[in-house]
C-alpha positions in Angstrom: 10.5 -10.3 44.7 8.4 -12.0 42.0 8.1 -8.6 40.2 11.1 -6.8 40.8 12.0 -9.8 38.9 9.8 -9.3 36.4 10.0 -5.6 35.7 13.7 -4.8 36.6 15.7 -7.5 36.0 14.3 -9.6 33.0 14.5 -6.6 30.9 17.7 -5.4 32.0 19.5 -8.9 31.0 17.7 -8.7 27.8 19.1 -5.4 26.8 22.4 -6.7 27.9 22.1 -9.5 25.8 21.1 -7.8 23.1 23.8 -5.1 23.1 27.0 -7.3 23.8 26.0 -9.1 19.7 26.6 -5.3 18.2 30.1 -4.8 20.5 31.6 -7.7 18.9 34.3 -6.6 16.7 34.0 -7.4 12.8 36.5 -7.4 10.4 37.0 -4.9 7.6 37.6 -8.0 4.8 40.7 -7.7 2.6 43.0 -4.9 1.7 42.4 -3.9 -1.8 45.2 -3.7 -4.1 47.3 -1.1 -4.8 46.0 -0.3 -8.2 42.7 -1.3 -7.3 40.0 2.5 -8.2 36.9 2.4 -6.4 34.2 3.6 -9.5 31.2 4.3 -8.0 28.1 6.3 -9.0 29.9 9.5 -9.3 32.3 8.5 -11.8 29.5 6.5 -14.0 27.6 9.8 -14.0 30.5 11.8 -15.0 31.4 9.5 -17.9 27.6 8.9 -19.1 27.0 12.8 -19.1 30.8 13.0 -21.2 29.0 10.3 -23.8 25.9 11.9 -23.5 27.4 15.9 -24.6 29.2 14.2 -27.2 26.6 12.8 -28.8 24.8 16.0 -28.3 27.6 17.4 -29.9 27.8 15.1 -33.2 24.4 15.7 -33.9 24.5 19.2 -33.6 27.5 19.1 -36.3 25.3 17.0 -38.9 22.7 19.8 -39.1 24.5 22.3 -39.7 27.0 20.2 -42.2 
């Protein structure tokens, strides 16, 4: 009894245990607002590459004006 215990049950309640903290439900925080644009890496690379070619661009014109 003493290791049926041991090696069947212990472990068994532990891995209950353990899984009913990740079914509890969390909440997804506040709604953002309405006007509220997410920027994220994508849009920060598009704009640095758009200053980036323009100053590309400027510099190009002063050499050959």
């Amino acid at each position: 009894m003493k290791s049926f215990l041991l090696v069947r049950l212990l472990p068994l309640l532990t891995l209950l245990m353990a899984l009913s903290e990740v079914a509890i439900a969390q909440t997804g925080g506040p709604a953002p607002g309405p006007t509220d644009v997410p920027l994220d890496g994508g849009a920060s690379l598009l704009l640095a590459g758009g200053v980036a070619y323009g100053i590309k661009h400027l510099r190009n014109r002063r050499k050959k004006g």
